[in-house]
C-alpha positions as CSV (number, residue, x, y, z in Angstrom):
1,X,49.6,-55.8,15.3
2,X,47.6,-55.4,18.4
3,X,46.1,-59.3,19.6
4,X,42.8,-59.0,20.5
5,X,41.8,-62.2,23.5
6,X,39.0,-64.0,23.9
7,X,37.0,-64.4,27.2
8,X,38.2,-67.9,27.4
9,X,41.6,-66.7,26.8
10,X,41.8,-63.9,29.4
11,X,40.0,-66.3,32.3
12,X,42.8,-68.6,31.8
13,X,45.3,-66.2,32.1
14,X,43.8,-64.7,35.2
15,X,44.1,-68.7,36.6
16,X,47.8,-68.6,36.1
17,X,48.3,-65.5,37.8
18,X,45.8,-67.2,41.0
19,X,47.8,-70.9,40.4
20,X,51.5,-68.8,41.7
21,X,53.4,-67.4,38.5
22,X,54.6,-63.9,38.8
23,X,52.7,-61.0,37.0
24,X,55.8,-60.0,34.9
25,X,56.4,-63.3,33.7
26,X,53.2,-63.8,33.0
27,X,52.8,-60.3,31.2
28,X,56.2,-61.5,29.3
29,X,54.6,-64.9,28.3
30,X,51.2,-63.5,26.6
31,X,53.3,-60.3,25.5
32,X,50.4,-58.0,27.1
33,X,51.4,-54.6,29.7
34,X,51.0,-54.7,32.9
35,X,48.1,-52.0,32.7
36,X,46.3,-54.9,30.4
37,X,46.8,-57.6,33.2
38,X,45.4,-55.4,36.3
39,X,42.7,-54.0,34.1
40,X,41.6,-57.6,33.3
41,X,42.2,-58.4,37.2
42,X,40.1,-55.7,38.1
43,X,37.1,-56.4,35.6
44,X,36.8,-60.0,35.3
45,X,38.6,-61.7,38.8
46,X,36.7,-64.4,40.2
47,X,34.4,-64.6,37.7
48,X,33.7,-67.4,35.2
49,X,33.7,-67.5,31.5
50,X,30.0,-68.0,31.3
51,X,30.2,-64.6,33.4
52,X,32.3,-62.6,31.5
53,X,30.1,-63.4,28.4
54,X,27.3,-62.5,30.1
55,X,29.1,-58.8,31.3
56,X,29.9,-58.3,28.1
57,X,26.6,-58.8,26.6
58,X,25.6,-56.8,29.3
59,X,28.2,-54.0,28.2
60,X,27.2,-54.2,24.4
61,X,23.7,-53.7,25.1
62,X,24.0,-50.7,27.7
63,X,26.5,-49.1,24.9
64,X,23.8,-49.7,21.8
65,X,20.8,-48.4,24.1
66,X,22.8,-45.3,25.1
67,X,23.5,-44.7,21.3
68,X,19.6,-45.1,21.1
69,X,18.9,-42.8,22.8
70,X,21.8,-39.9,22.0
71,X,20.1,-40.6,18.4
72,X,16.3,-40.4,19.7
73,X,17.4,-36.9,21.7
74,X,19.5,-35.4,18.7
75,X,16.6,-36.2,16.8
76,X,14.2,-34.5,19.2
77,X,16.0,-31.5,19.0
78,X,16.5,-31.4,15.2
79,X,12.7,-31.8,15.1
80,X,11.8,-28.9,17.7
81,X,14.5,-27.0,16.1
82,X,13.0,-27.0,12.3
83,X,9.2,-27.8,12.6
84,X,7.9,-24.8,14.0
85,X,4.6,-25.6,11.8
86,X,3.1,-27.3,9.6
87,X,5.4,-29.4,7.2
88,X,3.3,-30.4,4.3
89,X,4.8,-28.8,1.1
90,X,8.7,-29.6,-0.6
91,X,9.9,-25.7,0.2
92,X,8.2,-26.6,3.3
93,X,10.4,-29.9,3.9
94,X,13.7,-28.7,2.1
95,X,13.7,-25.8,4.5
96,X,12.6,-27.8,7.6
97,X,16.3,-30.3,6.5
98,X,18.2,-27.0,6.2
99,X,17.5,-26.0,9.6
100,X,17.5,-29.1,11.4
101,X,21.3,-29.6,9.2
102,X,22.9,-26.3,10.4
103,X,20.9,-26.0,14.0
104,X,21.1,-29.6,15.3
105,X,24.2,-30.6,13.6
106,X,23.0,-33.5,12.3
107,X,23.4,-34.8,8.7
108,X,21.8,-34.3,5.6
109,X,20.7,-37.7,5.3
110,X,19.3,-38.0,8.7
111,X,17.2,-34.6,8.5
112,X,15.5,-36.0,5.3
113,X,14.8,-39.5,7.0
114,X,13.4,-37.2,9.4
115,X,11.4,-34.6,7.1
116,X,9.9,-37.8,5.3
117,X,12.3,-36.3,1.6
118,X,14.2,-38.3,-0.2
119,X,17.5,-37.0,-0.6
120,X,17.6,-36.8,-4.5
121,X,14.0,-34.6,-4.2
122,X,15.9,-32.4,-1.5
123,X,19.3,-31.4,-3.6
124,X,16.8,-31.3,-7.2
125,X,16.8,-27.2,-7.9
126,X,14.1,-26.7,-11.0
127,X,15.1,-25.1,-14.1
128,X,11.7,-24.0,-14.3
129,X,11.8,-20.1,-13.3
130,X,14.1,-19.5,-16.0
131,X,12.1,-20.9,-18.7
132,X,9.1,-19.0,-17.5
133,X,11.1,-16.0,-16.4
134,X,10.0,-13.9,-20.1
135,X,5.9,-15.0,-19.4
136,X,6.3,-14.0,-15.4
137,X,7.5,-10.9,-16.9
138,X,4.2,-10.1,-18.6
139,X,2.4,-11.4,-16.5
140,X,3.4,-8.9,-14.3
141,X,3.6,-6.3,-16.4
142,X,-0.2,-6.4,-17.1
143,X,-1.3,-7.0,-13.9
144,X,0.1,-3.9,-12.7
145,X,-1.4,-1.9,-15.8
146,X,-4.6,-4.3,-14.5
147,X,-4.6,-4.1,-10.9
148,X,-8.4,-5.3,-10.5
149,X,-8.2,-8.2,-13.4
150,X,-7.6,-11.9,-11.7
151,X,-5.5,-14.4,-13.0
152,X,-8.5,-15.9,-15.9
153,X,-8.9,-12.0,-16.9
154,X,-4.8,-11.9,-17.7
155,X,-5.0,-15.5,-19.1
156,X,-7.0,-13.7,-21.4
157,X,-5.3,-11.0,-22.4
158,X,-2.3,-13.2,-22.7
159,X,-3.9,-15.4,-25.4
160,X,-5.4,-12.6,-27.2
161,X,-1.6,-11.3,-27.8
162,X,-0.8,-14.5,-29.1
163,X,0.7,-16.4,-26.2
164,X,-0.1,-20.2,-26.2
165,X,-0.2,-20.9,-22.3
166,X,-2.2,-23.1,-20.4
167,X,-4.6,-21.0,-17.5
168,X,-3.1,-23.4,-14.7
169,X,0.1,-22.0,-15.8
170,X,-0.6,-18.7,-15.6
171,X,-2.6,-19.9,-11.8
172,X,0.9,-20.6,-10.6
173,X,3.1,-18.2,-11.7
174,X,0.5,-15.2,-11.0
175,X,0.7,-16.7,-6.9
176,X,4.1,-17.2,-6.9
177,X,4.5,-13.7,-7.7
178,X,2.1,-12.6,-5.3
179,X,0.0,-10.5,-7.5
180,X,-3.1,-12.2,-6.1
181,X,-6.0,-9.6,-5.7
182,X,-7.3,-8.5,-1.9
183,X,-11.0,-9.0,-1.3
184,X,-12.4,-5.9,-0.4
185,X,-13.5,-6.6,3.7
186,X,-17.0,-5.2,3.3
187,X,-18.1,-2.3,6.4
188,X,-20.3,-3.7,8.8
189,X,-22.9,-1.6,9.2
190,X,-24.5,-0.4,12.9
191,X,-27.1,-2.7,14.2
192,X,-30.4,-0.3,14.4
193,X,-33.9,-1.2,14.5
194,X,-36.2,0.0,11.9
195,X,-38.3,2.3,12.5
196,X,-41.6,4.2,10.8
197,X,-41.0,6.2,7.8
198,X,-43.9,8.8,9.2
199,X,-43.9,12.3,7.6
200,X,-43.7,14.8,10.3
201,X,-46.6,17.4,11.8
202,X,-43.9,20.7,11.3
203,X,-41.0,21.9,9.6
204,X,-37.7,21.0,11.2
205,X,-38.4,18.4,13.0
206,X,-36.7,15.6,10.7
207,X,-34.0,16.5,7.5
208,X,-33.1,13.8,5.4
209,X,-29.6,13.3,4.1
210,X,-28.0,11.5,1.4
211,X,-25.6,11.4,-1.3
212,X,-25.8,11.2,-5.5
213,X,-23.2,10.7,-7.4
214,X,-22.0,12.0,-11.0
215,X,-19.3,12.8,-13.5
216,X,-17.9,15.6,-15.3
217,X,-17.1,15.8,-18.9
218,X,-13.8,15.0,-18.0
219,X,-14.6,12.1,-16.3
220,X,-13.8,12.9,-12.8
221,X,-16.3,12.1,-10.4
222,X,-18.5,14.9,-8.1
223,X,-20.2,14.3,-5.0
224,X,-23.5,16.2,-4.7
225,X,-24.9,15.9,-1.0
226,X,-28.6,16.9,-0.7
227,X,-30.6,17.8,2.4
228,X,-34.7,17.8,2.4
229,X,-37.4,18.8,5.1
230,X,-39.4,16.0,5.8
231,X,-42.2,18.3,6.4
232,X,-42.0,21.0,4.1
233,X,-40.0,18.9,1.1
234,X,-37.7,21.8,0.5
235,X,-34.6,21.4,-0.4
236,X,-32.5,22.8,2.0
237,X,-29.3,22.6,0.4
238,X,-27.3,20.5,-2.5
239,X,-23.6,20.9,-1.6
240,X,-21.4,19.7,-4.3
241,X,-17.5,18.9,-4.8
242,X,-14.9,16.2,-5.4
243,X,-15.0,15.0,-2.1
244,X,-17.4,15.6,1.2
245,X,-16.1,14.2,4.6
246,X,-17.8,14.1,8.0
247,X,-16.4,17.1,8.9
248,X,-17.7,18.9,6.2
249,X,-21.3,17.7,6.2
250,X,-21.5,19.6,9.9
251,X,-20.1,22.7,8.1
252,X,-22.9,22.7,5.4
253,X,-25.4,21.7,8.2
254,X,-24.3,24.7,10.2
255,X,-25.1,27.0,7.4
256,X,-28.3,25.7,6.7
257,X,-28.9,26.2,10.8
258,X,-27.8,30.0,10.0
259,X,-31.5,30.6,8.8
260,X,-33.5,27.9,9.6
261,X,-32.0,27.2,13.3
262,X,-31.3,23.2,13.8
263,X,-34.1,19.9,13.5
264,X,-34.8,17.8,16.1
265,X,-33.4,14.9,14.0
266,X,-31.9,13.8,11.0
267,X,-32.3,10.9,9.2
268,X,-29.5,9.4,7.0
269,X,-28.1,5.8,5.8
270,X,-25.0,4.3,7.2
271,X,-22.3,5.5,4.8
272,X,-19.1,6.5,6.6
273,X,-19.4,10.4,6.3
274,X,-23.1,10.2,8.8
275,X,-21.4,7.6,11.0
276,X,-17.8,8.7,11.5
277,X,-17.2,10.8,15.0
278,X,-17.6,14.4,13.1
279,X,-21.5,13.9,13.2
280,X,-22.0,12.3,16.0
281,X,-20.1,14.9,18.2
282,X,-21.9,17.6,16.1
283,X,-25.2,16.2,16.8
284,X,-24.6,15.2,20.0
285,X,-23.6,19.2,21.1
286,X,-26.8,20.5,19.3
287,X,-29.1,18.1,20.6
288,X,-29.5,16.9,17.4
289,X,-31.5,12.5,17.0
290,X,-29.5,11.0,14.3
291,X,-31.6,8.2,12.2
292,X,-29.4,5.7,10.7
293,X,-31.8,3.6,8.3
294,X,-30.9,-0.4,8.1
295,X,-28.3,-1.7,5.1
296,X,-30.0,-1.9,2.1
297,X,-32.8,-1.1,2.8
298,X,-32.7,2.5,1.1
299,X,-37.0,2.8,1.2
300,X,-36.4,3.2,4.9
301,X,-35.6,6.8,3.9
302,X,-37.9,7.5,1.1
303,X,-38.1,11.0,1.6
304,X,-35.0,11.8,0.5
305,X,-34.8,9.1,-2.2
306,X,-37.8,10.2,-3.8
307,X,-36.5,13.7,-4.0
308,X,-33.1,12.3,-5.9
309,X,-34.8,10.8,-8.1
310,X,-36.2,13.8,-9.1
311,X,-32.8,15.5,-9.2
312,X,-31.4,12.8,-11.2
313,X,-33.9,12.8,-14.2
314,X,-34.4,16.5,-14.1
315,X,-30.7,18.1,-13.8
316,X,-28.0,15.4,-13.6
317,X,-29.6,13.5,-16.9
318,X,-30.2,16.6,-18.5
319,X,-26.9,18.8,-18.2
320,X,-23.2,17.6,-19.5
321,X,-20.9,19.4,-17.0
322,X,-17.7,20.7,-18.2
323,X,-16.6,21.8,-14.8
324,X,-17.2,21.8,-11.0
325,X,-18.3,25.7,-11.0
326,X,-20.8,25.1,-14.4
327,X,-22.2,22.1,-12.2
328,X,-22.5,24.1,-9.0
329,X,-24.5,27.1,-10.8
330,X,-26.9,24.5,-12.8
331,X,-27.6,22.4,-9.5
332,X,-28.0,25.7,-7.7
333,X,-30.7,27.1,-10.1
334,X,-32.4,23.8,-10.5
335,X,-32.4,24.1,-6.7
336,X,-34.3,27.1,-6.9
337,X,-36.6,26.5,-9.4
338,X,-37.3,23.4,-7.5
339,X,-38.5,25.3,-4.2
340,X,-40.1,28.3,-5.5
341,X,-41.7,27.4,-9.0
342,X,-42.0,23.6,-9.3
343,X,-45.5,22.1,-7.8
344,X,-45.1,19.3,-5.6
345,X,-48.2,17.1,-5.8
346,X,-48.1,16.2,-2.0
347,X,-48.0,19.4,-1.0
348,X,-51.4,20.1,-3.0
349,X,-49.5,21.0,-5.8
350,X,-47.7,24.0,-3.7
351,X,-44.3,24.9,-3.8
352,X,-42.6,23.7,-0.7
353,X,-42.1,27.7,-0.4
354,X,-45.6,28.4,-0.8
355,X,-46.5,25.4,1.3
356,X,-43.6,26.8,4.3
357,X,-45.3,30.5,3.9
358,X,-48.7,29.4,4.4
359,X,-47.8,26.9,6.8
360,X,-46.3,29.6,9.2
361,X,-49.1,32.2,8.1
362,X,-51.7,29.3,9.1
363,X,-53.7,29.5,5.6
364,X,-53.0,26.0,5.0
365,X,-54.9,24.2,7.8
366,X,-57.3,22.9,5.8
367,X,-54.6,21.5,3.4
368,X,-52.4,20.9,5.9
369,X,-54.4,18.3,7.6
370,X,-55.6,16.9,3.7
371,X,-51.8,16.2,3.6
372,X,-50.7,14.8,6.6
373,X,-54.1,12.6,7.0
């Protein structure tokens, strides 16, 4: 067995060597190599034993700050390596020891010290996903059939089939599943100022546009657009089908421009087929004001919403439309009888056709400037 010497010990066997006695026999006395004598000769010659204590104090503490600090960096690195954000949950933390484990090398027990995780909460796996595995099922099941109901609309449907759960529950596994339900971002609409509902002194100089909206016997949904003179309150056209975009609203308009040439301006509200780039490029190439009313504020165009509301309760709340061609022909002779037989009491109780013939005959002066006063 290897001797170990004390400082005492190796001071006095330097002294020998200084007092005369030769380094083999000296080597042969304390049974140590010659290596072990000129290593000691080397480190500790001339010094005392007080010295030597004090060097390898010295030594000890250099060696336990250098281990310090290889600790302080490795753990430097773990961290930078695993806590790329915020640590705050256990998946959070177990994952944050994983990485710090396989990245930095370090062990398992000195990534949790780090992570702030005991080492008992990081190995513990839950049994919990397979007892709930049968409800997470369902849950799932129904809010796919459901794709609008939140989590307290399933708890509900769960407990009216019979199934004892608590709604926390059902809180969890619904976001662990992601099934959570997007809020709908809501369209910011155009900042305009508002300006003067004023009717106007001729005809084409302001349409009004809008949309209403209906259902066939079937339960599909129909789109009717409608489109009144300001001036004249005809109606210049009621285009319906399934579906109207931007581009087709200038296609409708155009036809209506066929024989009653294009308005100075058009007033509408901000729904996205009047203030997509179709329109705008339209009106901009006819010379063609577009009047976007503010949001919510559906007065703001009352010209046109007065005149729906007359399409609603006399044709929409009075026909049951198997199809879109029955509902085309109705809302095309309602149309008519609307312009040339119905009597508008703004217009003097005129047709708007009467009150357009006379207008542009100039027998209506009189009542002309009744109406518009």
């Amino acid at each position: 067995m290897k001797k170990r010497f004390s400082e005492e010990q190796i001071i006095g066997i330097l002294r020998e060597a200084e007092a005369g006695m030769a380094a083999k026999e000296l080597c042969r006395k304390h049974n140590i190599s010659d290596a072990t004598f000129y290593t000691w000769r080397k480190k500790f010659g001339g010094l005392e034993v007080s010295e030597v204590k004090r060097l390898k104090a010295l030594e000890d503490e250099n060696a336990r700050l250098k281990k310090l600090l290889a600790e302080t960096m490795l753990d430097k690195e773990a961290l930078q390596a695993a806590l790329g954000g915020k640590v705050l949950t256990l998946s959070h933390k177990r994952n944050a020891v994983a990485q710090m484990c396989q990245q930095s090398g370090i062990s398992e027990r000195r990534a949790c010290h780090l992570a702030g995780l005991s080492r008992a909460t990081c190995r513990y796996r839950s049994l919990r996903a397979q007892r709930d595995e049968a409800l997470s099922e369902q849950i799932k099941a129904l809010a796919h059939e459901r794709r609008r109901f939140g989590y307290r609309r399933i708890w509900q449907l769960l407990r009216r089939d019979g199934v004892d759960v608590n709604h926390k529950k059902v809180y969890r596994i619904y976001h662990e599943n992601g099934l959570a339900v997007h809020r709908r971002k809501r369209r910011k609409g155009l900042s305009v100022e508002r300006q003067p509902l004023v009717r106007p002194s001729a005809p084409n100089m302001t349409w009004s546009m809008d949309f209403v909206m209906d259902a066939l016997a079937g339960g599909r949904r129909i789109k009717c657009l409608t489109c009144v003179d300001d001036f004249t309150k005809e109606s210049l056209d009621i285009a319906v089908a399934h579906g109207i975009s931007g581009e087709q609203v200038t296609r409708i308009l155009d036809n209506v421009a066929l024989f009653r040439g294009y308005p100075k301006a058009i007033r509408t509200d901000q729904g996205p087929e009047f203030t997509g780039h179709a329109l705008d490029q339209w009106a901009h190439y006819h010379g063609i004001e577009l009047k976007f009313i503010q949001p919510g504020k559906p007065t703001q165009n009352g010209f046109i919403e007065s005149f729906n509301g007359r399409f609603r309760d006399e044709c929409l709340n009075e026909h049951w439309f198997k199809d879109l061609d029955q509902a085309r022909e109705i809302i095309s002779d309602w149309r008519q009888d609307y312009n040339e037989r119905r009597p508008h009491s703004a217009l003097n109780y005129l047709t708007p056709l009467e009150f357009a013939a006379n207008y542009r005959s100039g027998k209506n002066d009189t009542a002309q400037n009744d109406v518009t006063s």
